[in-house]
Structure formats: structure tokens, C-alpha cells
C-alpha positions in Angstrom: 47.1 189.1 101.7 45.3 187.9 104.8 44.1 183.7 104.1 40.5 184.7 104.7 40.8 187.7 102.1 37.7 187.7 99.2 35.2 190.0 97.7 32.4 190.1 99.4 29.9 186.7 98.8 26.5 187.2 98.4 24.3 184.8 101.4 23.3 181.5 99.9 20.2 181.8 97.8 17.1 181.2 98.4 16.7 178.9 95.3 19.8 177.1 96.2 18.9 176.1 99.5 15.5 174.9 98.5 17.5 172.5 96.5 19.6 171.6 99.3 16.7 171.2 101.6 15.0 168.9 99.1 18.7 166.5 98.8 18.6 166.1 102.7 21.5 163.7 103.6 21.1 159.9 102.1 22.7 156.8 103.9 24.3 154.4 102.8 24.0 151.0 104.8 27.4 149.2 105.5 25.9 145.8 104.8 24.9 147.3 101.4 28.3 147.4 100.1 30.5 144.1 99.1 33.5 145.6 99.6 36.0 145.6 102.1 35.1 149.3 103.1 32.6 150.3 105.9 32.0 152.6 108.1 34.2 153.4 111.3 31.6 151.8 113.9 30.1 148.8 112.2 26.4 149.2 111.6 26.3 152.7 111.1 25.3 154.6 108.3 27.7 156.5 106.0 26.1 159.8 104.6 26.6 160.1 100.8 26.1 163.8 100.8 27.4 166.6 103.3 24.7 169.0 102.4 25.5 171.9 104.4 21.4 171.5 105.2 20.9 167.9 105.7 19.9 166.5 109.1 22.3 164.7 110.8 21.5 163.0 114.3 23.2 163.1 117.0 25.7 165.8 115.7 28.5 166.8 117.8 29.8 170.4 118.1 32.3 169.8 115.8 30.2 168.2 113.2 27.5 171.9 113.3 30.7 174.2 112.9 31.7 172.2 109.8 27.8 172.8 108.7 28.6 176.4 109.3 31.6 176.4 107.2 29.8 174.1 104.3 26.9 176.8 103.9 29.1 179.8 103.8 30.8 177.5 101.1 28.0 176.7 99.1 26.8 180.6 99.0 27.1 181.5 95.1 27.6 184.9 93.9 24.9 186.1 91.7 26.1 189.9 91.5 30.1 190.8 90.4 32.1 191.4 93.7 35.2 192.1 91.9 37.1 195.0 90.5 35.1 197.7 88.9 38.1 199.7 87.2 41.2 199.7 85.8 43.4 200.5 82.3 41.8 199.9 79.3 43.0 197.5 76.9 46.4 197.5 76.1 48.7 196.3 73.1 45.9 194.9 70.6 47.8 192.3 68.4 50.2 191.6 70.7 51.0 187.7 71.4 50.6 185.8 75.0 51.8 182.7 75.6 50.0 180.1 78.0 51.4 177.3 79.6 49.3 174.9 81.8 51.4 172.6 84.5 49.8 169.5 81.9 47.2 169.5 79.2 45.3 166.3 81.2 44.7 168.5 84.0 40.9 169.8 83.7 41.7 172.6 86.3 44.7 173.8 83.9 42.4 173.1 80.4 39.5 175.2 82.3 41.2 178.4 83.2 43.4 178.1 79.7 40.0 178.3 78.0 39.2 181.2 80.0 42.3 183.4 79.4 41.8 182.6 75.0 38.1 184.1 75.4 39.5 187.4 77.2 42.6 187.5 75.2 40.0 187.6 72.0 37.9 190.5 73.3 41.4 191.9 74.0 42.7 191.9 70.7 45.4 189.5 71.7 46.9 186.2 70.4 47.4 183.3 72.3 50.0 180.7 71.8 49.6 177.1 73.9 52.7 175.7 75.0 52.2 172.3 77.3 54.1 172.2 80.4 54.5 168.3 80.4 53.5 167.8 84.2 57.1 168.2 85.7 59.3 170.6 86.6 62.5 169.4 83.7 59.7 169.8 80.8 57.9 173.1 82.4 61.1 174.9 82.3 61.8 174.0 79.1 58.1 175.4 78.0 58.9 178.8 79.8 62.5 179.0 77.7 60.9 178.4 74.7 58.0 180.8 75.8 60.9 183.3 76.6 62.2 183.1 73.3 59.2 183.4 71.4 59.5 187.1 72.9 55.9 187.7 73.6 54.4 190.3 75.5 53.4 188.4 78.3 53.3 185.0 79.5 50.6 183.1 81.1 51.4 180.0 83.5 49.6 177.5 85.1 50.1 175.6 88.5 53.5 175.6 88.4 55.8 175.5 91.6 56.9 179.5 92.0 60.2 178.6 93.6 61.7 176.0 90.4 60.4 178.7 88.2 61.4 182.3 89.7 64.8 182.2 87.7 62.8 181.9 84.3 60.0 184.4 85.2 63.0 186.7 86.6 64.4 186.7 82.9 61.1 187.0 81.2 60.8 190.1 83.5 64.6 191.4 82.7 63.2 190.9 78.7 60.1 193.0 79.7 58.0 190.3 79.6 54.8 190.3 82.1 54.3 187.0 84.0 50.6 186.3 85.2 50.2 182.5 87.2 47.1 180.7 88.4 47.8 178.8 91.0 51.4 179.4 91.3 52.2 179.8 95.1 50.2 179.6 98.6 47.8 182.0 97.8 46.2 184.5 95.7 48.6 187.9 95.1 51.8 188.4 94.4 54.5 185.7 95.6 57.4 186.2 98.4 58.8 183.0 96.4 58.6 184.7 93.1 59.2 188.4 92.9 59.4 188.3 89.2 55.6 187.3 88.8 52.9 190.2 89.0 50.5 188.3 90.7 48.7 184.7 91.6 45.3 184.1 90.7 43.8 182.0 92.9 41.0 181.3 95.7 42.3 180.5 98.6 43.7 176.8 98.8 43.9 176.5 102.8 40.0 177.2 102.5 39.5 175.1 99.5 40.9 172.5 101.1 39.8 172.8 105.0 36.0 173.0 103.3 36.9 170.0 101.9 37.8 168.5 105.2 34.7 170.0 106.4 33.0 167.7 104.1 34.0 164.8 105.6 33.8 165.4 108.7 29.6 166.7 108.4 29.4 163.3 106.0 30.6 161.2 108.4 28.8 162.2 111.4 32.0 163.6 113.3 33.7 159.9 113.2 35.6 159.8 109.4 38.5 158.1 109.1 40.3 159.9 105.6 43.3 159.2 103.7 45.0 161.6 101.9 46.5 162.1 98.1 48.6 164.7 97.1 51.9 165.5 95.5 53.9 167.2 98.7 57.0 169.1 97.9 56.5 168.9 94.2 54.4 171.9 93.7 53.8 174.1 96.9 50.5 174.5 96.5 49.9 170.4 97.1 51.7 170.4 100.2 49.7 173.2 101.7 45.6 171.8 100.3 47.5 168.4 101.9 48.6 170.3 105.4 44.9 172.6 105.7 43.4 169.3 105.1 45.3 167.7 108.0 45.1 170.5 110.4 40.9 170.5 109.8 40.4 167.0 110.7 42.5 167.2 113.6 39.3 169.6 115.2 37.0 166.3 114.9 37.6 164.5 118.0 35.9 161.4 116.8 38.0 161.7 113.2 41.2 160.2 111.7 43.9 160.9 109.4 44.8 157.3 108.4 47.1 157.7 105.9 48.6 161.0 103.5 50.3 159.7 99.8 52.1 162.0 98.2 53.7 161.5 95.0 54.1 163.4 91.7 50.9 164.8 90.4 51.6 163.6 87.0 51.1 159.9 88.2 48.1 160.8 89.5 45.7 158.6 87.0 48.3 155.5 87.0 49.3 155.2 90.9 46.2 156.5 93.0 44.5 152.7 91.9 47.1 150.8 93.8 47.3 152.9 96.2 43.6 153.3 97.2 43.2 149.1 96.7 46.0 149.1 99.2 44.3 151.1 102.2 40.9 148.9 101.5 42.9 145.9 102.4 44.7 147.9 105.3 42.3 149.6 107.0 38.9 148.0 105.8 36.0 149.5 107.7 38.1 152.6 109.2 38.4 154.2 105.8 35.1 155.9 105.3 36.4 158.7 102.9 39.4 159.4 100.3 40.2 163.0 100.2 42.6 164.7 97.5 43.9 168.0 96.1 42.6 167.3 93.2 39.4 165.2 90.9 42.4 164.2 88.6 43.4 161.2 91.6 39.9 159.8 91.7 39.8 159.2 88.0 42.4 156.4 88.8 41.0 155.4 91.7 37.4 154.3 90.6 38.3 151.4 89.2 40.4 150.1 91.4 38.0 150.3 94.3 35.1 149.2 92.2 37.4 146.4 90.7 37.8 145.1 95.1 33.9 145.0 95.6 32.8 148.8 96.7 29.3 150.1 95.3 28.8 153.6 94.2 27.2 154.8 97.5 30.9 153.6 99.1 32.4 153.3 101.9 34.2 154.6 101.0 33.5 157.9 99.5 35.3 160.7 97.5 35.8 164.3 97.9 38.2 166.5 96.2 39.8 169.9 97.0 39.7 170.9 93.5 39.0 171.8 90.8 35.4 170.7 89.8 36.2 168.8 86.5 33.7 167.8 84.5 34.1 164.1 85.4 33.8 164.9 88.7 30.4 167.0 88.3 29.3 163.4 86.4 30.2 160.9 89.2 28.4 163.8 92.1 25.5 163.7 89.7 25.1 160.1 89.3 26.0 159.0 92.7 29.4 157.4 91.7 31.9 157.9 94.5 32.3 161.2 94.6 30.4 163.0 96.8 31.6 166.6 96.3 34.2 168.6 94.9 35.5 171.8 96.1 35.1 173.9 92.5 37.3 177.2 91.7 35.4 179.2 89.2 38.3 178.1 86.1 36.6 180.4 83.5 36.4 183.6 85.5 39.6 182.8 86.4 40.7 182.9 82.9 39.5 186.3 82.6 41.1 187.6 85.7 44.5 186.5 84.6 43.9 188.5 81.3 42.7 191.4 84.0 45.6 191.1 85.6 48.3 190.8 82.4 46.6 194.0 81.4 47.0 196.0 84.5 50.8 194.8 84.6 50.9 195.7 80.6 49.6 199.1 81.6 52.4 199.6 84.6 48.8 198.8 87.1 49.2 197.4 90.3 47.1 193.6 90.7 44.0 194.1 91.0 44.0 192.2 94.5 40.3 190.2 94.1 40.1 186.6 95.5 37.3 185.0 94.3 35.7 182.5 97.2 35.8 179.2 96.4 32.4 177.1 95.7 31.6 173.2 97.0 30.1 171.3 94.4 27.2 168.3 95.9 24.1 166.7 94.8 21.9 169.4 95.9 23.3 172.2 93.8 25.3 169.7 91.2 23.1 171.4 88.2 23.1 175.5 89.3 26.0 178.2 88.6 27.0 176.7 85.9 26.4 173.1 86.6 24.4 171.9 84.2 27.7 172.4 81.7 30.1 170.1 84.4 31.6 173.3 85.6 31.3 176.2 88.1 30.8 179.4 86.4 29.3 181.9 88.5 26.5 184.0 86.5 27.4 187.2 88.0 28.2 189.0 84.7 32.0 188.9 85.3 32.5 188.7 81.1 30.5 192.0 81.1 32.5 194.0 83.7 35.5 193.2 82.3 34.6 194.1 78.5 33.3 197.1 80.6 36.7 197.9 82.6 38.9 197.3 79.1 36.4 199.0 76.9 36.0 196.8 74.2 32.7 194.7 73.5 
């Protein structure tokens, strides 16, 4: 499936940008912050929002096609854009298993919730098995899930390649295996032939809009680091690599740093790590970027611990997944500027889609949903208001529709 593939996104509202327009771009004066952060050219400002609308002076080229991308990002879809048919609901009773990558993760905890509401208007039950955050303990929660003998199995952000073997003998048992976020993109998986599909929105643009971010906050001269966990889960390595590639088109941007290490030391190692390029790089580093809000939990109070205010520098953005912690610190002005938000609960629903079309001998469905940036102007719409993206375009309803059950 072609990186740019989605359903077709509805233009950016008129409601929404009026809310944009009104959170124009604030600053953030250097010699307001006592920490050892600051912006690239002493003196500056550092914007503490990339509103795709906000006025920036002096913009260079670079800087007005990363608006571009940021407004195309921001568009939320108010009418369904996804599949209209497909097999009614099959095996009623029957048992699913779920297993997120780890029960911390608010990305995993999101679309889990999602899959247990459609698995109840499915007539299914669903059985939670943790995956532990590494790759020993999640294949040992896929052999017990194996074992258990259910009619399909549900996984979450794990890496496709470590776990083809175990989805290849869930398959051999007749055992469907749906993932969310397990590979480099939404469909199914070279990697992992045994799994019907990936649900997913596109990481390499979740993750170059993040970039975008940045680069249209910082006035075309942001100097990043970058957090991620590599190898460890494919899907890292990739959000870490778009990331890369995107900054590389500002001229007046740097990569200073990438971290990778496993995702599950997220919360304890990302502290250390960020008070470590404050004292490195000082007033270069103007924004952290990450695959994910998890690292910027642990982050916080290590950076506000070495002397740097809420309105930074330097400032946060994350490539996923819009927890709701991250929806607090963007609404209060706490570090985070934005968050590059998958819809998790849609998500949820689509993997139940999905298990019932492979239930029901279907092909996938092929939808991508596009992915949505999350910043002070539109913090509190689409879902919002609740500390999570969930699109109101009636995607509950065309599903009950599609299975025909209410």
C-alpha cells in the first residue's frame, strides 16, 4: 500500500481554523527561561505553538511547505471515509484475546479499549493478556494466547518479524491474527505473512508532520534531538528515520542528537538523557522530538529539575499517540507543544472490522485513517475535551451498520 494511501480527509473546518486563527503563534523570550536551554540564535524568539495558521516572520520556503503539510494535518474528518460494507457479524460468543506491547503505554490502553467496545456489540468476549514491554515476555503472552485456543487474537505494537513464528502457528491452529501497529505501515505485512492485516496511519507521515512541527515552530532554524527505541520494534526505527529525513529539508535546521533505547525504559532513562543534551548543547537544543508522549513523561522533570520554564526552550513534540497526559501539558502550556494523535478508539473498532472480515474468509478492508496533530488551537475539538482524538464522524454507527447488530 502506497505511504500516502488514506480515505479521503474532509478540508479543515471552518470552526477549526477559527480556532487556530484565534491561538496565532506565541513567543517565548530566551531571557525568560532560567535554564540552560535557548534558542539557536541568541535573542530570538522560540514559538510555543506551530499552528499551521500562525504568522511567522520572515519565513523561509521551507518553513511555508511545513505550514502546508501542518494544515492538511490538522484537517479532521467530520463525515465516515471508511469502508461502507462487508460480512456481517460472525461467531457471537466466541473469545478474542488482546495483547498490548505494555499496559503503561496509553497508545496500546487506547486502541485496547476500542477493540472491547466492538467486540461487545459483536457478541464477542475479550480476554487481556499484557505483553510486558519486550520481546521474551510478549512471546510468552502470544503462547499462552495460542493455547487459550480462541478465535482470534488481537496484538498490539509488537515487532512483526520476532513474532511471525507465533502468529504463523496461531494461523496453522486457525486462529485470525489482527495487529495495530505491528509493521511499517498499515495492510498486511511482507515481514509477517501469517497476520491478516496492520491497522495503522501511516507512521512516516505521523512522524514527518511531527518534524514539520518543529521546523514551522522554530522559524526554519530548530536544532532537535531525537528518542526512540531503533531496532527493537520496527515501527520506532522508521517514525525515528521519517523524522530524520524531514529535518534534513530545513536548511537552517539540525539533527543534534537520535537516543534509541528500549521503549520500555522510556519513563526511567529519557530524564538523564534529556538533562544531558541541556548541558551539551545549551542554546542549540530548541526542541525534543519522540515516537512517542510515553518519553516526555520522564523527561519533564528532569528538565524542569535543571531550570527550564514551561514555555521552554526547549520544547516537546511527539509522533504519537495523543495520550491523555500529553493533551494536559498542550493545554496548559507545559512543554509539550503538540502531539501527532492516531484516532486509538476508531482504531479499536477497525481491528474488530478487520478480525471479522478474516473470521468471514474477507479480504482487509484496506482503510488508513489519516493521522491528526494535536496543538493549542484545536487541543479541546474532535474529541479533545476527553484527552483524546476521536473523530465524530459516526464511525461506531457504520460499523454496527456494516455487522448488523445495534
Amino acid at each position: 500500500m502506497s505511504p500516502n494511501a488514506r480515505g479521503t480527509t474532509t478540508l479543515v473546518s471552518v470552526a477549526l481554523l477559527a480556532v487556530a486563527v484565534a491561538a496565532c503563534s506565541t513567543t517565548s523570550n530566551a531571557a525568560k527561561s532560567t535554564g540552560v536551554g535557548g534558542p539557536t540564535n541568541p535573542g530570538a524568539s522560540t514559538a510555543t505553538t506551530c499552528s499551521p495558521t500562525a504568522t511567522i516572520a520572515g519565513a523561509s520556503a521551507d518553513v511555508m511547505a511545513a505550514q502546508k503539510n501542518l494544515v492538511q494535518a490538522a484537517a479532521t474528518t467530520s463525515t465516515w471515509d471508511g469502508p461502507k460494507t462487508g460480512p456481517k457479524a460472525q461467531k457471537p460468543g466466541a473469545t478474542m484475546v488482546f495483547i498490548p506491547l505494555t499496559s503503561s503505554n496509553a497508545g496500546d490502553l487506547g486502541v485496547e479499549k476500542g477493540f472491547e467496545q466492538a467486540a461487545t456489540a459483536l457478541g464477542w468476549k475479550v480476554k487481556i493478556i499484557d505483553g510486558g514491554g519486550g520481546a521474551t515476555t510478549y512471546l510468552t503472552a502470544l503462547g499462552q494466547a495460542i493455547a487459550l485456543k480462541p478465535a482470534g487474537i488481537a496484538v498490539s505494537s509488537l515487532d512483526p518479524v520476532a513474532s511471525e513464528s507465533e502468529f504463523a502457528k496461531a494461523k496453522s491452529l486457525g486462529i485470525a491474527v489482527v495487529g495495530n501497529h505491528v509493521g511499517n505501515g498499515p495492510g498486511p505485512q511482507q515481514t509477517a505473512p501469517a497476520m491478516f492485516t496492520n491497522v495503522t496511519s501511516d507512521p512516516a507521515k505521523i512522524a514527518s508532520i511531527a518534524a514539520d512541527c518543529a521546523i514551522v515552530a522554530g522559524n526554519g532554524k530548530a536544532g532537535v534531538t531525537i528518542s526512540g527505541c531503533g531496532t527493537e520494534v520496527s515501527i520506532c526505527q522508521l517514525k525515528e528515520e521519517a523524522m530524520k529525513t524531514e529535518m534534513q529539508t530545513c536548511s537552517g535546521c539540525k539533527v543534534l542528537a537520535q537516543h534509541d533505547y528500549p521503549f520500555e525504559d522510556a519513563q526511567q532513562r529519557e530524564g538523564s538523557i534529556a538533562t544531558s543534551d541541556l548541558q551539551k548543547y545549551g542554546k542549540q537544543l530548541t526542541y525534543m522530538l519522540s515516537i512517542n508522549d510515553i518519553y516526555w513523561d520522564g523527561a519533564i522533570p528532569a528538565v524542569r529539575a535543571a531550570g527550564v520554564g514551561p514555555s521552554g526552550p526547549p520544547l516537546m513534540i511527539a509522533a504519537g499517540d495523543g495520550s491523555p497526559a500529553a493533551f494536559q501539558r498542550i493545554r496548559q502550556d507545559q512543554y509539550q507543544i503538540a502531539s501527532v494523535a492516531e484516532p486509538l478508539n476508531e482504531h479499536g473498532w477497525q481491528m474488530a472490522d478487520e478480525m471479522n472480515r478474516a473470521l468471514a474468509g474477507a479480504q482487509p478492508s484496506g482503510y488508513v485513517t489519516y493521522p491528526h496533530i494535536v496543538i493549542k488551537a484545536n487541543v479541546d475539538a474532535a474529541g479533545g475535551e476527553n484527552n483524546t482524538y476521536d473523530p465524530s464522524n459516526g464511525y461506531q454507527t457504520q460499523y454496527k451498520t456494516t455487522w448488523g447488530v445495534s
